[in-house]
Phi, psi and omega in degrees: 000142185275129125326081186207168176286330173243098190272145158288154188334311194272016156262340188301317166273131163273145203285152179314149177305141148005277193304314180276011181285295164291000221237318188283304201287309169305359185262326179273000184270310149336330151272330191223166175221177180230184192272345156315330184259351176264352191240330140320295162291335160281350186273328176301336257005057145325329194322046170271082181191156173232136192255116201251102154303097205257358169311183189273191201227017131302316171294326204296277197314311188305327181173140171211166179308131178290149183094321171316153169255168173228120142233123223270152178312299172334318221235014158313039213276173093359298187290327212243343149221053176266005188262334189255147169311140223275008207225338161289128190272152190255160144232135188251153166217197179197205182305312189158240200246339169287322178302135179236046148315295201277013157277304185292323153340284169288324154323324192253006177259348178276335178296348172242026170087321158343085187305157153189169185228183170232129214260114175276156197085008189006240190287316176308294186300299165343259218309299149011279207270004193096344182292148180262145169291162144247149183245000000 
């Protein structure tokens, strides 16, 4: 690596110790998946998970990850996932990156005591990586 005095933008911060590094990344994998790895397990039948589209049941309808359920954030109740055991992880997604659905989605599943992730890249990444919607 070059050596200077006038580091570039992406040096200009010197990057976190190793440890605290690891510490960060492992911490977003504990929060969040990706749809590659969600569209593996479920195509593997792998799903030990339940997969919540949290989009409008318009949105829903237009198109979705197959296998998904749609409970829209708003309706993210106690009672509306109370048919799953208390030890079932929810993964949530919503439009993409632009969308902060699928934050407020695990906020409120997490406000319930809930394990959950977040599929990052919601609809968007899906379509992204090739996978097909159903409709």
């Amino acid at each position: 690596m070059k050596t200077t005095t006038n580091p570039s933008p992406v040096t200009a911060t010197p990057p976190a110790p190793p440890s605290v590094a690891l510490a960060h990344f492992e911490r977003l994998l504990a929060l969040e998946t990706d749809c590659w790895d969600v569209h593996q397990s479920m195509a593997n039948g792998r799903a030990d998970f339940v997969l919540l589209d949290v989009r409008s049941p318009a949105l829903f309808a237009a198109g979705r990850v197959p296998g998904a359920v749609n409970l829209p954030h708003g309706r993210i109740v106690a009672r509306n996932l109370a048919d799953h055991p208390p030890e079932t992880v929810f993964v949530v997604y919503c439009a993409g990156p632009h969308c902060n659905g699928a934050d407020s989605a695990a906020a409120r599943i997490a406000r319930l005591g809930r394990p959950v992730k977040k599929m990052v890249g919601g609809i968007e990444g899906w379509k992204d990586e090739g996978f097909y919607l159903a409709t």
